[in-house]
Structure formats: structure tokens, C-alpha cells
N, C-alpha and C positions, 0 to 999 in steps of 0.2 A: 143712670149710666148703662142699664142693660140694653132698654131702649135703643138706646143711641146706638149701644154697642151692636143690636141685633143688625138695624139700618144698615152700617156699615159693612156688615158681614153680607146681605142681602145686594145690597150693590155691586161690592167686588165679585160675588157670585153670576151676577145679571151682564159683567163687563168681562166674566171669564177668567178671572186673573187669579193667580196664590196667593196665599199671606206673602210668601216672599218677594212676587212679583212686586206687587202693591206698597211694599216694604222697600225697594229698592226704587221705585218710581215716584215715592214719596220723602227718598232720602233718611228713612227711619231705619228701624230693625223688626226684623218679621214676630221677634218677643213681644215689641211694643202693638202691633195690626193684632196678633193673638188675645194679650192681656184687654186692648180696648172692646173685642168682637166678644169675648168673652164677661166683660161689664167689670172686669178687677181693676180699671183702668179709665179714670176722664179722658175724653175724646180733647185736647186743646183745640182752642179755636182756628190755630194758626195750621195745623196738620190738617183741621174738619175744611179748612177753607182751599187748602192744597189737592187734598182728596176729592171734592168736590170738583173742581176743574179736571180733575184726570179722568173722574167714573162720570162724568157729565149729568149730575144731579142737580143743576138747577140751584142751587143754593141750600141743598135740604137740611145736611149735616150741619155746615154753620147756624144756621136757622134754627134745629133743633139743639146745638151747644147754648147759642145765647137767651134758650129760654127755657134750661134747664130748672128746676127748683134751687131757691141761693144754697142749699146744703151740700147742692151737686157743685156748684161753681168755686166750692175753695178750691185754692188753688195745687197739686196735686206737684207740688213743685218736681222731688224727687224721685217720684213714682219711675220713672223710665231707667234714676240711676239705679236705684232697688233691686231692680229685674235683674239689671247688667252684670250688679254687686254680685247677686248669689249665684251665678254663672260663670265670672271669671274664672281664669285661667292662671293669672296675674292679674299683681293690683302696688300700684306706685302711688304713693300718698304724702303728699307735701301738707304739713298745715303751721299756719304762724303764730293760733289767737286763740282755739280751745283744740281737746284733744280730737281726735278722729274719732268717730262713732263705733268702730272697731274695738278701740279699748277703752273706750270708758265703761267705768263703774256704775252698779245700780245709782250709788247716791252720789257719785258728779254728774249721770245724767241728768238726776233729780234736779241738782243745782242749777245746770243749764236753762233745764226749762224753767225755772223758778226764776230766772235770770230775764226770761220775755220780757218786753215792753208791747205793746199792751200787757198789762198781766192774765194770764189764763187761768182755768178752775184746776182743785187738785184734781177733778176728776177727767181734765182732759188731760193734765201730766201724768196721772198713772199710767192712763193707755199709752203717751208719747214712749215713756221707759219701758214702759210692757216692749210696744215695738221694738225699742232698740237693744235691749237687751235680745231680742229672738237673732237681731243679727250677729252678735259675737258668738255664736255657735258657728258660723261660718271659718272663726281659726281653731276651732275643734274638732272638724270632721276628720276621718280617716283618711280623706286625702284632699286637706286644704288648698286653697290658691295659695302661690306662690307670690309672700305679700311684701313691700317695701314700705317702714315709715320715716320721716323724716318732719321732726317735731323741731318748733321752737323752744327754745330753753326757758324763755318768757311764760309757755305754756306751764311747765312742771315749776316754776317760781311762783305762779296766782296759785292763792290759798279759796277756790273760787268750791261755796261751800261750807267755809271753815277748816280750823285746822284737821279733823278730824278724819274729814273725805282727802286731805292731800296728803295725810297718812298713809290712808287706803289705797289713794290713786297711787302713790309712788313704790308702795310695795307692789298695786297688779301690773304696775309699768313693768317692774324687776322682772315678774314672775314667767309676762309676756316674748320678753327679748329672749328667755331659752326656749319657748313655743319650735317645733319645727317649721320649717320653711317661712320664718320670720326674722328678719334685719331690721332692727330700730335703730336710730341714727337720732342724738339731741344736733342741732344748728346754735352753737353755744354764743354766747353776748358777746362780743368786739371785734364781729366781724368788720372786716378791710373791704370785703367783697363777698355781694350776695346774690345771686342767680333769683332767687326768688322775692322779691322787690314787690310784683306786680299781683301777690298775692296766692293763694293758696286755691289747688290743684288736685285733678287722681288723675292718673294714667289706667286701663287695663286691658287685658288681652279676651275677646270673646273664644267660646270656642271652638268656631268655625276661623281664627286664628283673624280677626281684626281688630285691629288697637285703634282704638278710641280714648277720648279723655272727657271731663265733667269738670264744669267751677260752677261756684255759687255767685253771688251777690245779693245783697241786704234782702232783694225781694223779690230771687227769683234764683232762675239756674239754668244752664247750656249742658246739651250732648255736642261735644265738637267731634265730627268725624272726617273733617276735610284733611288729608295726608299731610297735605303742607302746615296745618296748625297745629296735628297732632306731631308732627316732628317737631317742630320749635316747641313745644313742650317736652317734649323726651330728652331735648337737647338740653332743656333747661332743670330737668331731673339730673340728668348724668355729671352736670356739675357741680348742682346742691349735694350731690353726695361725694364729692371730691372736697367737699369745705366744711359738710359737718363732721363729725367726731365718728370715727367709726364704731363699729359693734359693741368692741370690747369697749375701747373709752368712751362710751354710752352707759354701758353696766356699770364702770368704774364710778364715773360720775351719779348713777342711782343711788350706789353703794352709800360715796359720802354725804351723800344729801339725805338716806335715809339714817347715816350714822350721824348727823345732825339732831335727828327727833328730839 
């Protein structure tokens, strides 16, 4: 990747341009042109092939993307939200199916991964948790992003792990809703009507002040920065939180599911 990343750094240099220029002519973020030029960062095929037609390199970037060593070519899926993550400003989080990376626990991450198909080594789910646990320090800084969640109630019902982790998850769930500059919101069972149908979403704010969103799927993941789709998302935020449970009857409901045990 450093390789790669030198190339590109050498060309934008020979074509005159900034990380930011090159950033904005390539439709990215000038985080993402830094972390790649820098090697922290897989060059995608599809940007190396974009970049390529602007800096008029002949193909070299793609070239040298598709003959990366295979260790370089896994796929690097969320790398770009990563960056975004520990930068927001704000951060709006819709999810239906497991928790937000945000708060989960050492061992419901465990679980998670442990939950792969293919099945992976423990020793590549230590580092997975390793990683994710380094992100929940991001609601413990001094001066946190300004964070929205809005969980499905399905989510805190899977005992996924055992009972023991949905012990655990539902006390740090408790612990997280008095967090400062945090709104958890359960989307409780028998809804009428449900804004988020189409599946699970982040909204957040960079902070040079543009909002962007990120979704997944099964085997891969989007930066959406197009205004017009980032609004139909925010649109469709503002009303999930009109239907799930607010704040307080969020807590309430922790309450009696942890006075269940």
C-alpha cells in the first residue's frame, strides 16, 4: 500500500494539484487522498481508475491496484468510514440487526465475530475487537461528537452470545444513555409505520461542516455524499425518531428488561 500510496502522492505532485484539490475532482475527501498517499489506506480500484483519467497516468494506478500482493487486496471495506468516524462532528445511527460498533461490548463484539460465516481464527477476532473497542473511546473524549442512536428493539431481545453478554450488553446500554452528548432511542415491536424499512444507515457531519452518510451491505459499503441522497436520509432519520421511544422511555424500558434478569 505504501507503494501505491507513494505513486499517487508523486503524480498529484507532477499534475500540481492538493490533497484537497484532487479530493474534490475525484469526488472523495481530502482525509481519504492523505490516508491512501500516506499507505494507511488501500488505494480502491474504482478511485485508482478515476484518478488515473484526471492525473493522466496511462493506467498505472489501476495497474498497480490489481497486482497488489492478495494480502493487500482484502477488501478495506470501511476504512474511509473510520476516518470520518473519529472526525465527526455529529453522528446519527440507525441500526435494525446487531448493535452499532459504538456500543458494543468486548464480548458482544467477540460474539459478532464469532458469528462470521466463513468462520475466522481467534487470532484474527482478537485484533477485530482489539480494533473496535479502540473506537468506543471516541464517546469518552472530552469533547465527544454529538451522537444519535436509534436501535431496534429486536437488537436488545437476541441473546446473541448467551445470556451472559446480554446481561452485560444491557447494563452498558443503560450506562451509555446517561453518556453526555448521547440520545439512545429503542424502535420498539408493533410498529404501524416505519421510516427505516430499507435498512440501516449513519448520517454525520465533518468538520469542515459537510454531512455525509455510509451503509453497508452483506459485502461491501458506500460513502454517499450526493446532497440530494444525503437529504432523503436525514429525512428519513427525523422520522425514525418521531416513532421510536424517546430518551427517557428508552431508559424505562432498559430498566424493566434489566429488572427481568
Amino acid at each position: 500500500m505504501k507503494l501505491v500510496g507513494a505513486l499517487v502522492a508523486r503524480f498529484r505532485i507532477a499534475a500540481e494539484m492538493t490533497q484537497r484539490q484532487l479530493a474534490e475532482e475525484t469526488c472523495t475527501q481530502p482525509e481519504t487522498i492523505a490516508s491512501v498517499e500516506q499507505g494507511r489506506r488501500a488505494l480502491q480500484l474504482p478511485l485508482a481508475r478515476r484518478m488515473d483519467d484526471l492525473l493522466d497516468t496511462k493506467g498505472a494506478l489501476a495497474t498497480a491496484v490489481e497486482n497488489l500482493p492478495e494480502v493487500d487486496l482484502i477488501p478495506a471495506w470501511a476504512e474511509e468510514y473510520l476516518d470520518l468516524e473519529r472526525e465527526a462532528l455529529t453522528l446519527s445511527w440507525f441500526e435494525n440487526q446487531v448493535l452499532p460498533g459504538l456500543l458494543q461490548t468486548e464480548s458482544y463484539a467477540r460474539a459478532v465475530f464469532r458469528s462470521k460465516v466463513p468462520v475466522i481464527s481467534e487470532e484474527d477476532i482478537d485484533a477485530q475487537v482489539a480494533s473496535r473497542l479502540e473506537r468506543v473511546a471516541i464517546l469518552h473524549r472530552s469533547a465527544p461528537p454529538t451522537t444519535s442512536f436509534i436501535i431496534s428493539e429486536a437488537i436488545l431481545r437476541d441473546r446473541l452470545g448467551g445470556d451472559e453478554v446480554y446481561a452485560e450488553t444491557l447494563r452498558h446500554l443503560r450506562a451509555c444513555s446517561d453518556l453526555p452528548g448521547i440520545a439512545l432511542q429503542i424502535m420498539p415491536f408493533g410498529q404501524r409505520t416505519h421510516a427505516g424499512l430499507d435498512g440501516p444507515f449513519i448520517l454525520l457531519e465533518t468538520p469542515d461542516y459537510q454531512r455525509l452518510a455510509y451503509t453497508e451491505t452483506q459485502r461491501g459499503s458506500r460513502i454517499v455524499s450526493d446532497p440530494d441522497e444525503v437529504s432523503i436520509l436525514a429525512q428519513k432519520y427525523a422520522m425514525l425518531r418521531t416513532q421510536a421511544l424517546n430518551t427517557e422511555e428508552t431508559r424505562a424500558l432498559l430498566d424493566r428488561l434489566l429488572g427481568e434478569l
